[in-house]
N, CA, C, O and CB atoms as a CASP TS submission, in Angstrom:
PFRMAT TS
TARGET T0000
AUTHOR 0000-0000-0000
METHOD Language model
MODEL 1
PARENT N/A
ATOM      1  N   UNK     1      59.956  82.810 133.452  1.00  0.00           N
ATOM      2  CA  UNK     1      60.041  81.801 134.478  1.00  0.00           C
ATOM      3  C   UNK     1      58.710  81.670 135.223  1.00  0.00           C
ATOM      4  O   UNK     1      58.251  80.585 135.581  1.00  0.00           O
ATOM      5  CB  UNK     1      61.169  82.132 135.447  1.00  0.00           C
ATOM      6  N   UNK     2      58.173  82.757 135.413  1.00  0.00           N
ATOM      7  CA  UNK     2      57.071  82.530 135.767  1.00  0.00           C
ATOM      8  C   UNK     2      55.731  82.044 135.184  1.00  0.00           C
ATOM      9  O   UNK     2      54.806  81.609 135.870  1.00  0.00           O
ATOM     10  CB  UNK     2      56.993  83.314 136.148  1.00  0.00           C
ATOM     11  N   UNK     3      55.728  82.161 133.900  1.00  0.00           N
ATOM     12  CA  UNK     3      54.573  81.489 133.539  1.00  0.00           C
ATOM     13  C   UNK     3      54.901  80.193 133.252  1.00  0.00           C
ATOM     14  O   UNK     3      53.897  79.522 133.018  1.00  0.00           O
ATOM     15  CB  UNK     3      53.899  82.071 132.487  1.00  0.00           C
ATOM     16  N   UNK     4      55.858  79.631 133.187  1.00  0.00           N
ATOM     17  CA  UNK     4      56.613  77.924 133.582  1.00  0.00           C
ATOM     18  C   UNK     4      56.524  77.694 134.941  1.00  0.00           C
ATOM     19  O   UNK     4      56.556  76.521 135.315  1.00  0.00           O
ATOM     20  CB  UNK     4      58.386  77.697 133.262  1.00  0.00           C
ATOM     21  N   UNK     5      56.440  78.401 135.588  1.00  0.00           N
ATOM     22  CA  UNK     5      56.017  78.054 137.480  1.00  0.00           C
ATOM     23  C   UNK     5      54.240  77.791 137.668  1.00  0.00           C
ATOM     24  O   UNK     5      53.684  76.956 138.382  1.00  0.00           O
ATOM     25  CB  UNK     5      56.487  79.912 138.749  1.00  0.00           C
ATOM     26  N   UNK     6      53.558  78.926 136.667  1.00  0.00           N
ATOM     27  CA  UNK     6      52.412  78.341 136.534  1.00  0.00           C
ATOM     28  C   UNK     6      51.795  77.401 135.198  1.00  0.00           C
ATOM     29  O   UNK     6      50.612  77.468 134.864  1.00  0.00           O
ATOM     30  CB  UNK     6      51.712  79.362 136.763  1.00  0.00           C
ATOM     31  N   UNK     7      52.392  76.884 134.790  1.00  0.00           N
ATOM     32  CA  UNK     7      51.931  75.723 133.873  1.00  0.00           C
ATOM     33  C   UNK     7      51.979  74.479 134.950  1.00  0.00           C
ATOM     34  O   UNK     7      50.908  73.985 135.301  1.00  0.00           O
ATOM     35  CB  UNK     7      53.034  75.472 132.404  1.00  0.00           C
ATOM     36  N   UNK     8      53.479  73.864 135.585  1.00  0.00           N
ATOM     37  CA  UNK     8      53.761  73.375 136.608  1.00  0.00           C
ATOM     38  C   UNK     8      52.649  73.138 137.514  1.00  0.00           C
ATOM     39  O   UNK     8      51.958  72.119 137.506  1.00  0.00           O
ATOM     40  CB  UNK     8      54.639  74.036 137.054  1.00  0.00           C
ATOM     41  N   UNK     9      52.508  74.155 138.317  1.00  0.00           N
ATOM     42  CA  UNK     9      51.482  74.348 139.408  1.00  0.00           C
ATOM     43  C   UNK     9      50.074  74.077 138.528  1.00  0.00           C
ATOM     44  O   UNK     9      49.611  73.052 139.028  1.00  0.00           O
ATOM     45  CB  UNK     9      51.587  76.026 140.182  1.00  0.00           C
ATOM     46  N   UNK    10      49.271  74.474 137.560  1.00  0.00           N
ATOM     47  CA  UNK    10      48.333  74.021 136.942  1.00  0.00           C
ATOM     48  C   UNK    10      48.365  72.359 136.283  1.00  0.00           C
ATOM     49  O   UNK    10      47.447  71.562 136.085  1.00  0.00           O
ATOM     50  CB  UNK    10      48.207  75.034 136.029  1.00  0.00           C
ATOM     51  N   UNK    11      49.432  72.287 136.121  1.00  0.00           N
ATOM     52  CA  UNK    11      49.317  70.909 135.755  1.00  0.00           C
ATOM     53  C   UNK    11      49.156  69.928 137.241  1.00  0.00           C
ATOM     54  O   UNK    11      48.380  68.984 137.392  1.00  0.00           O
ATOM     55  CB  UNK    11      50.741  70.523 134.806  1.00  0.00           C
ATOM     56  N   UNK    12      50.089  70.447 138.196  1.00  0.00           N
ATOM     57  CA  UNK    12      49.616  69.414 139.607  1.00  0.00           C
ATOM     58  C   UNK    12      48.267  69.691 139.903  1.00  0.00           C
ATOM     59  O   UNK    12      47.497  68.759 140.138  1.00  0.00           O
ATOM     60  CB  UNK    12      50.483  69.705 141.136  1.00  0.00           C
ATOM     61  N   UNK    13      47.928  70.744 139.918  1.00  0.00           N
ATOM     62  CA  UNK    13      46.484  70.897 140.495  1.00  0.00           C
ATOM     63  C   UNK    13      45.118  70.003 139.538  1.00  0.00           C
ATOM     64  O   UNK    13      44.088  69.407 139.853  1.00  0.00           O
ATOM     65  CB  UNK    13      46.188  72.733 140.467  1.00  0.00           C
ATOM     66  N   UNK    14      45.861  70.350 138.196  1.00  0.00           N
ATOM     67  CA  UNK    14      44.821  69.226 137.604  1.00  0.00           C
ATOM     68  C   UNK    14      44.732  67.886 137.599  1.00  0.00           C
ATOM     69  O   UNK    14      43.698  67.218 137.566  1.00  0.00           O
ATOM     70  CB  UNK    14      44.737  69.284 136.519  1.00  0.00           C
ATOM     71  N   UNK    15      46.146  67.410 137.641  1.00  0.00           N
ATOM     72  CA  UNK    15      46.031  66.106 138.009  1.00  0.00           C
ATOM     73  C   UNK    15      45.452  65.487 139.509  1.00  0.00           C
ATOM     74  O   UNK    15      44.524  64.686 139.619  1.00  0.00           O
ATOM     75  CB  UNK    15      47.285  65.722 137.805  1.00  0.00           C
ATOM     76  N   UNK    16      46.057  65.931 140.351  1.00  0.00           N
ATOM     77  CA  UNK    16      45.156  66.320 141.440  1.00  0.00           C
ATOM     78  C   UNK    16      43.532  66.019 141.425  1.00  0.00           C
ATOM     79  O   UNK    16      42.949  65.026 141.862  1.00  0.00           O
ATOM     80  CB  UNK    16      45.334  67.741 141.541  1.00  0.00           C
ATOM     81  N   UNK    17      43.032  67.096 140.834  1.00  0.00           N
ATOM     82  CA  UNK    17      41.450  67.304 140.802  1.00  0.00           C
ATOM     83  C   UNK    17      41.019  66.213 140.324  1.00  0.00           C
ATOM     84  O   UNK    17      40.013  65.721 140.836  1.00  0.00           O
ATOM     85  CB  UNK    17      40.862  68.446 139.984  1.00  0.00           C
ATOM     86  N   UNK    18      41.689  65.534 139.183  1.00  0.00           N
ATOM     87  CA  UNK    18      40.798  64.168 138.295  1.00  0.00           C
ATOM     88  C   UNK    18      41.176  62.899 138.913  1.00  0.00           C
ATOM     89  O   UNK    18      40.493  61.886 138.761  1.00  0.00           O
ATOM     90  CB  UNK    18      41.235  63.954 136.496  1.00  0.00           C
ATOM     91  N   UNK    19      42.438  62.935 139.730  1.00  0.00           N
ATOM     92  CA  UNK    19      42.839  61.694 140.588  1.00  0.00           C
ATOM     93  C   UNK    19      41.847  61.612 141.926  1.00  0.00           C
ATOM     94  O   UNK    19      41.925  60.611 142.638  1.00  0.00           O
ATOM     95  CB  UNK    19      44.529  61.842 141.089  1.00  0.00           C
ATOM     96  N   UNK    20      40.691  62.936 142.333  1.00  0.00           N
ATOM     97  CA  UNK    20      40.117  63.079 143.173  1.00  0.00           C
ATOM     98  C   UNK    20      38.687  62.202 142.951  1.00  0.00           C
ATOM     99  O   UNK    20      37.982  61.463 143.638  1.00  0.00           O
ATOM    100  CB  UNK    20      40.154  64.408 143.357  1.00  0.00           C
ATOM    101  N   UNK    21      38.690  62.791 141.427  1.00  0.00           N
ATOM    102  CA  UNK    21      37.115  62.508 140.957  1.00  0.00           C
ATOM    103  C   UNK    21      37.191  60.928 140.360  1.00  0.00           C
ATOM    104  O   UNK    21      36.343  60.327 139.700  1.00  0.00           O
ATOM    105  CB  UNK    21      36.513  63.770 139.551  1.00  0.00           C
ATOM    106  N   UNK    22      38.637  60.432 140.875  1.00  0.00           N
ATOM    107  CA  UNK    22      38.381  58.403 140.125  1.00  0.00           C
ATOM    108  C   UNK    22      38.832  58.695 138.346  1.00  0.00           C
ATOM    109  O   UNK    22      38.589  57.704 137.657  1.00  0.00           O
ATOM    110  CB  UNK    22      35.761  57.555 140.169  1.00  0.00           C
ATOM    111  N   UNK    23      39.342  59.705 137.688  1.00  0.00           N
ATOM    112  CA  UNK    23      39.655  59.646 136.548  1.00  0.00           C
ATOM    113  C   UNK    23      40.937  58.542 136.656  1.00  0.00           C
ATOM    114  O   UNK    23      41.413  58.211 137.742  1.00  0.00           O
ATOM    115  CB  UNK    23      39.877  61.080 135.999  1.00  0.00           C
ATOM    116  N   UNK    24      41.332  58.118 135.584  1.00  0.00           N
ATOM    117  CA  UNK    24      41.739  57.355 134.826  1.00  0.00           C
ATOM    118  C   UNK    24      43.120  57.922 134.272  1.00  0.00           C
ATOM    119  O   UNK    24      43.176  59.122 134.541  1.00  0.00           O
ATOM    120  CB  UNK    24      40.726  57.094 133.945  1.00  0.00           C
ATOM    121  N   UNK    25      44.176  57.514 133.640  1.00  0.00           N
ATOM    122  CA  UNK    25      45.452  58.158 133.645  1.00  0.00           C
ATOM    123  C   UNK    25      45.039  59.343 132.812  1.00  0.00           C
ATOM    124  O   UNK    25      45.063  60.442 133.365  1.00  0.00           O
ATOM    125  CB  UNK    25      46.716  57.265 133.064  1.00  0.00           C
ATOM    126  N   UNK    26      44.554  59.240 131.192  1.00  0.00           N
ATOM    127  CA  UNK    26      43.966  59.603 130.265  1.00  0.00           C
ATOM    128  C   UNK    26      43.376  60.977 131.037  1.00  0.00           C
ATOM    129  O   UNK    26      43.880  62.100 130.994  1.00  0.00           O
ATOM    130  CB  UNK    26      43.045  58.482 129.667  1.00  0.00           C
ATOM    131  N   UNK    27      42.753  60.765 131.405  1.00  0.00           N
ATOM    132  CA  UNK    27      41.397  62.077 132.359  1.00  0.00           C
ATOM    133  C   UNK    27      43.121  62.870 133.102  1.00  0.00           C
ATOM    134  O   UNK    27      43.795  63.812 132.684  1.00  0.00           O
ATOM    135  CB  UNK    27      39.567  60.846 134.445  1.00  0.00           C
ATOM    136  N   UNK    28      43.274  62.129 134.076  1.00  0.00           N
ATOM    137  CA  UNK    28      44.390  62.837 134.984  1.00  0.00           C
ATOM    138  C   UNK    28      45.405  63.934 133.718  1.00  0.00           C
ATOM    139  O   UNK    28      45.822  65.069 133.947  1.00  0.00           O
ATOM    140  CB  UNK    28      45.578  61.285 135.889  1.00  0.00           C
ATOM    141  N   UNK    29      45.543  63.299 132.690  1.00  0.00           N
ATOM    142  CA  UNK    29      46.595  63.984 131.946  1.00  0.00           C
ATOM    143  C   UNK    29      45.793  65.145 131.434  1.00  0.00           C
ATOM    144  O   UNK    29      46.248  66.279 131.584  1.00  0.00           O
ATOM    145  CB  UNK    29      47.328  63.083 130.767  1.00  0.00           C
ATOM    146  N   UNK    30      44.506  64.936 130.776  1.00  0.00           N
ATOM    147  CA  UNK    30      43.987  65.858 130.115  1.00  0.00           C
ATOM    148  C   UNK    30      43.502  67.060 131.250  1.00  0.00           C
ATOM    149  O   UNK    30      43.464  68.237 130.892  1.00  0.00           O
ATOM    150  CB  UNK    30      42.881  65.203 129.230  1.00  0.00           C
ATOM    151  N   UNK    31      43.178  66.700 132.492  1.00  0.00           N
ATOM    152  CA  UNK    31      43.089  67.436 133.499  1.00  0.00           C
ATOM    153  C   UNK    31      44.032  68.446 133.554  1.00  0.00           C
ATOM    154  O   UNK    31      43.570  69.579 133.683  1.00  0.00           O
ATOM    155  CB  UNK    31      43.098  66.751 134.497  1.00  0.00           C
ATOM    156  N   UNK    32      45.608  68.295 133.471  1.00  0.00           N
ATOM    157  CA  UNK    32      46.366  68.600 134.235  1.00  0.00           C
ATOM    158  C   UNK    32      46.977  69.606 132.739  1.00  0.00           C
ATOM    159  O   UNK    32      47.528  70.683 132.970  1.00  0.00           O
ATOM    160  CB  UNK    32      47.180  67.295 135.142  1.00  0.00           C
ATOM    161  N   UNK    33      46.822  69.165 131.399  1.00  0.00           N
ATOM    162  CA  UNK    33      46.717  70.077 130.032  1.00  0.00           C
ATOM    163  C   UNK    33      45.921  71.189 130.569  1.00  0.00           C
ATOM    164  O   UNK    33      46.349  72.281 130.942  1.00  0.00           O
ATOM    165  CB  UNK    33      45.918  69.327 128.610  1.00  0.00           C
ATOM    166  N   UNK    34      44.889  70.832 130.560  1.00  0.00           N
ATOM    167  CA  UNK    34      43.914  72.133 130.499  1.00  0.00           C
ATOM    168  C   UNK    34      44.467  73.138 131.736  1.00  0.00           C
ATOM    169  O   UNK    34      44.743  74.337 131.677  1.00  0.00           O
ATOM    170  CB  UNK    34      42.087  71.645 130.787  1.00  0.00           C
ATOM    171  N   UNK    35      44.509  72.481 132.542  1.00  0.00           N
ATOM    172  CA  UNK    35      44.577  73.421 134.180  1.00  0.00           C
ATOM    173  C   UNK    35      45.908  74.364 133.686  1.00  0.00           C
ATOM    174  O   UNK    35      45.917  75.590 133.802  1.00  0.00           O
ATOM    175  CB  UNK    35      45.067  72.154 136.068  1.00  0.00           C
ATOM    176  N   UNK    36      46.995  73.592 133.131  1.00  0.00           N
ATOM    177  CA  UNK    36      48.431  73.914 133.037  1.00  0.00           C
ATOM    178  C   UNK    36      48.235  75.349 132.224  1.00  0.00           C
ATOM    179  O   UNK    36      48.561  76.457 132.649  1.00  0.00           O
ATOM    180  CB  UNK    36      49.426  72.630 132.185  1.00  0.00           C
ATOM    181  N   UNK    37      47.626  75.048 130.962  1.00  0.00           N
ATOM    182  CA  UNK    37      47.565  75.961 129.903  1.00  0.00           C
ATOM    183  C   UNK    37      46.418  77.224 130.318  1.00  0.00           C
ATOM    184  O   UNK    37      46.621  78.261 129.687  1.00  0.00           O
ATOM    185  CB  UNK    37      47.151  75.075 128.512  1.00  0.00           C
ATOM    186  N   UNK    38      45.389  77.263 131.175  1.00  0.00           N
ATOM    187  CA  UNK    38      44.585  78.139 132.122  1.00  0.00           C
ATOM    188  C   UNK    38      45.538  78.910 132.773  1.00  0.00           C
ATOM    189  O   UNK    38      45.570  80.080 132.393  1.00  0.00           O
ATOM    190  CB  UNK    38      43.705  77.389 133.156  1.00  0.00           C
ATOM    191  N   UNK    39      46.364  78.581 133.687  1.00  0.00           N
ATOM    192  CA  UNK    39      47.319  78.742 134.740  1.00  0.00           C
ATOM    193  C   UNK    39      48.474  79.821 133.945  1.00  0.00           C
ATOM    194  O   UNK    39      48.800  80.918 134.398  1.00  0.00           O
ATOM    195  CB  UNK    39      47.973  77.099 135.275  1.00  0.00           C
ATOM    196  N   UNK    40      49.084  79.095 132.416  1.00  0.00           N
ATOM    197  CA  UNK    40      50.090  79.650 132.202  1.00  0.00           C
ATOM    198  C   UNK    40      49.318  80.739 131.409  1.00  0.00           C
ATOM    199  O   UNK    40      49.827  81.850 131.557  1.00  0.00           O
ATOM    200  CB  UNK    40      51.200  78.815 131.622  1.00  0.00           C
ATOM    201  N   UNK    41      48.255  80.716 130.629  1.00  0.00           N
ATOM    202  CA  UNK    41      47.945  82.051 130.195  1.00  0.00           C
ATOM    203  C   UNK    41      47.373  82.857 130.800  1.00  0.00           C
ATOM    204  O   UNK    41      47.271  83.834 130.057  1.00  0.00           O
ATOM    205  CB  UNK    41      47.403  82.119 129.323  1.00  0.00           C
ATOM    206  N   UNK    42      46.675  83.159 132.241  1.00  0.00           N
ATOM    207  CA  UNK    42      46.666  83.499 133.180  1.00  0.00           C
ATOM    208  C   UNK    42      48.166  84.551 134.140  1.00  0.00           C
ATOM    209  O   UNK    42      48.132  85.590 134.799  1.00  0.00           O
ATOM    210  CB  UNK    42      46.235  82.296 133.498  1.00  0.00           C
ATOM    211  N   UNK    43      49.195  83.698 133.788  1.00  0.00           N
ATOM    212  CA  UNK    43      50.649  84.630 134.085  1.00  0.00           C
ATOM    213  C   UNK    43      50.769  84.734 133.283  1.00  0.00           C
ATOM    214  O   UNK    43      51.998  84.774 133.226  1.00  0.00           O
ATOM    215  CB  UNK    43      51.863  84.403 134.665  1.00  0.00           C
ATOM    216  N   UNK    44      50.370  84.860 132.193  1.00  0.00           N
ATOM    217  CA  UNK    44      51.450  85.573 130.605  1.00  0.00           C
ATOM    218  C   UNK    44      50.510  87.083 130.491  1.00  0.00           C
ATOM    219  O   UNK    44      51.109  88.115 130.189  1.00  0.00           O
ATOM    220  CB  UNK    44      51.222  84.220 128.423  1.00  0.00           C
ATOM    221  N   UNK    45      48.951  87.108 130.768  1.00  0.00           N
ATOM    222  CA  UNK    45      48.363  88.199 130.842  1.00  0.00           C
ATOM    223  C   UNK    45      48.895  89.188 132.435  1.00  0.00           C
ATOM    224  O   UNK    45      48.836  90.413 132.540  1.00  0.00           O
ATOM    225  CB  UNK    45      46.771  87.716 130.701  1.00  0.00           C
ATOM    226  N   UNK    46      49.289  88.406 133.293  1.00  0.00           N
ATOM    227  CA  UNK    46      49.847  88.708 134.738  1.00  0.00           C
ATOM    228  C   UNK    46      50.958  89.908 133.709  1.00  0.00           C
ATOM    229  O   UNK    46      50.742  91.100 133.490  1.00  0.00           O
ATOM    230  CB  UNK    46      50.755  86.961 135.922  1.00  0.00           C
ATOM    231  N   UNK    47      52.260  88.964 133.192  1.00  0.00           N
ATOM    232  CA  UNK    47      53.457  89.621 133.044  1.00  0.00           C
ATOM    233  C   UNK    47      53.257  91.067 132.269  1.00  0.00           C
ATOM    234  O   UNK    47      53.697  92.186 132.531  1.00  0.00           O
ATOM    235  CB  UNK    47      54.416  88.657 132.294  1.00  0.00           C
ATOM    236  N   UNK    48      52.187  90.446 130.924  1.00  0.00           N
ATOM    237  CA  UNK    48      52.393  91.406 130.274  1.00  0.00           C
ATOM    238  C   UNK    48      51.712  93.057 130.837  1.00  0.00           C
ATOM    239  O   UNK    48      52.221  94.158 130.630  1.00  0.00           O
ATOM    240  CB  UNK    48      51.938  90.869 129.022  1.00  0.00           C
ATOM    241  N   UNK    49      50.743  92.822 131.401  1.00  0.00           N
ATOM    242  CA  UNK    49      50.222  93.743 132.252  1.00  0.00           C
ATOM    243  C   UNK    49      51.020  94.419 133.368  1.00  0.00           C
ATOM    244  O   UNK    49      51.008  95.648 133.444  1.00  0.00           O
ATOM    245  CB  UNK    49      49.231  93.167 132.766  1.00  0.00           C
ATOM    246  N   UNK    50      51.713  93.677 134.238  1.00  0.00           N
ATOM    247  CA  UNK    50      52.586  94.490 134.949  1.00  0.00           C
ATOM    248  C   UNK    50      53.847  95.201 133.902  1.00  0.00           C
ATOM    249  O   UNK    50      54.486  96.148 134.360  1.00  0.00           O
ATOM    250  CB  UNK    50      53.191  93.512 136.154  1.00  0.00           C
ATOM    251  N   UNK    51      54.115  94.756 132.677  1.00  0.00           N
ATOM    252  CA  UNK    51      55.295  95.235 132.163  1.00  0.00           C
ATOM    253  C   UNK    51      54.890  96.623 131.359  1.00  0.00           C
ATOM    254  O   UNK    51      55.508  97.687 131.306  1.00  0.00           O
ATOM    255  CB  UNK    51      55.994  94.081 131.239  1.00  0.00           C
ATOM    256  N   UNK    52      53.513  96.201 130.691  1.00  0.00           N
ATOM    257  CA  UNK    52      53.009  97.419 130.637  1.00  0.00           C
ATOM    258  C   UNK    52      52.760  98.235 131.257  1.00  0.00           C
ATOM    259  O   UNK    52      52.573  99.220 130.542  1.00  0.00           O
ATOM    260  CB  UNK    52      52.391  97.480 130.335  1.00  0.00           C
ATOM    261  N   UNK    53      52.573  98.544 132.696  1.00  0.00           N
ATOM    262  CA  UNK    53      52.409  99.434 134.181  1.00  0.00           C
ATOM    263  C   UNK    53      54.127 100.205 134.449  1.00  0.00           C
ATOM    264  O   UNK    53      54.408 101.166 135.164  1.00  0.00           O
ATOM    265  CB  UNK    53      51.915  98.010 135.844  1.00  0.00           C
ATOM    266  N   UNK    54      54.999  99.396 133.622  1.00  0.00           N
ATOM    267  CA  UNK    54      56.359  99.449 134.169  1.00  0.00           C
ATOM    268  C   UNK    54      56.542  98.725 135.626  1.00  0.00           C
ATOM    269  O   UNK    54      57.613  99.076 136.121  1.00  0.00           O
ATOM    270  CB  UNK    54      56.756 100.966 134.271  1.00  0.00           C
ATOM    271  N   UNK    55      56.025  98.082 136.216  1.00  0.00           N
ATOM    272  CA  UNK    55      56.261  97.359 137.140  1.00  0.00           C
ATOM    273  C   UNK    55      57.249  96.522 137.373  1.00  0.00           C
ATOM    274  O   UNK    55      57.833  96.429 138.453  1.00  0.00           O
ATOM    275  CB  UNK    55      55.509  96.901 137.237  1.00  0.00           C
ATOM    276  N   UNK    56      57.654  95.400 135.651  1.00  0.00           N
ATOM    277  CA  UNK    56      58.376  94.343 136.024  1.00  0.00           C
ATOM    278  C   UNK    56      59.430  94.994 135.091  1.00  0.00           C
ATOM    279  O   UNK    56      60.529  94.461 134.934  1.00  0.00           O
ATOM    280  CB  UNK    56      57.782  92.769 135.818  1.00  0.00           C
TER
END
């Protein structure tokens, strides 16, 4: 669930950022790919690391 909370959140933030800079729908989407997929593999190294610690 959580690395679907951060794909989510990476995808607003990218769309966001390119709707800032005057991008175009095209730009906004590809923005909000990249950010999403940063974001979610970012918590998938999060999970697996705490699960390896025994944490989660």
């Amino acid at each position: 669930m959580l690395i679907v909370a951060a794909f989510v959140l990476g995808a607003f933030l990218g769309w966001r950022r390119a709707a800032r800079r005057g991008g175009d729908r095209a730009d906004r989407l590809q923005y909000a790919a990249g950010h999403g997929i940063a974001l979610a593999l970012a918590a998938l190294v999060l999970v697996v690391v705490l699960g390896r610690l025994g944490l989660v």
